[in-house]
N, C-alpha and C positions, 0 to 999 in steps of 0.2 A: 423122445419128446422133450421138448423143452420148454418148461415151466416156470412163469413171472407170478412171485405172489406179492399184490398189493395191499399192503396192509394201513391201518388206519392212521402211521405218523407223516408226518408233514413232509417227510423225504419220498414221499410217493407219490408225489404232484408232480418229480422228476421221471416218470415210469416212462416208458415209449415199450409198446408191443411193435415187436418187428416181424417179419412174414413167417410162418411156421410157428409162431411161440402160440401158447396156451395161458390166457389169462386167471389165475384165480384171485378172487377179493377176499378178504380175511376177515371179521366183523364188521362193524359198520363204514366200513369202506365205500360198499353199495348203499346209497347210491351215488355219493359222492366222486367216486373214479367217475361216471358217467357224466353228471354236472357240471365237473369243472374241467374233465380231461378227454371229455367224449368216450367212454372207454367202457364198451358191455363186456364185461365177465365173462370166459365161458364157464367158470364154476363161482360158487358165490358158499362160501362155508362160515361155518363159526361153532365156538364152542359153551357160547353162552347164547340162550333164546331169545331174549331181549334184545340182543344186538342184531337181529334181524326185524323188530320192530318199525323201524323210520324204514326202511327199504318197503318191507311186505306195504305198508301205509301211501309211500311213491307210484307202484305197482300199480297199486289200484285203484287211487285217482289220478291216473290218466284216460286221459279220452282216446277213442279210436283211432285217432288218425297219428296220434303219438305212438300207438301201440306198436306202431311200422315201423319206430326206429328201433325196440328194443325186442326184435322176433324170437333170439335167445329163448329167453323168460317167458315169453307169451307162448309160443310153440311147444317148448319141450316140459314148460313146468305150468303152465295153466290150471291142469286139476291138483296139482299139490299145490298149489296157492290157496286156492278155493279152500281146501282140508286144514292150511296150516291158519287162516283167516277164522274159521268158524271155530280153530281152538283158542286165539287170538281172543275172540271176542267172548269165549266165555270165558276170560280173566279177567275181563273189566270189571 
């Protein structure tokens, strides 16, 4: 398997996924790779919490019919958003 990690410096606006590769974003990358490069993740990691804040907050103000471009996320991680959201919000 061959593995593209895009990470959050400015050389990763260069990325191209080509056919068989596996995308992963590396902190706040998501959702920026998506934004500016069109480019859903199929892993999305970090090693710091907070750096998944502005993604999780993307997420979830999208409307339905956005929801269709990013099936990824919505499909395979839906109840762990919901879980990582309501711990989210109790650190406000």
């Amino acid at each position: 398997m061959n593995i593209v990690v895009i990470g959050p410096g400015k050389t990763s606006l260069e990325v191209k996924i080509g056919p068989g590769e596996t995308s992963l974003a590396f902190q706040t990358t998501f959702p920026h790779c998506y934004k500016k490069m069109s480019i859903v993740p199929d892993y999305w990691v970090s090693g710091d919490p907070n750096a998944y804040v502005e993604g999780f907050k993307f997420l979830l103000e999208l409307e339905d019919h956005q929801k269709q471009n990013l099936p990824k996320f919505h499909r395979e991680s839906g109840r762990n958003l919901q879980r990582t959201t309501a711990h989210l919000t109790c650190w406000r």
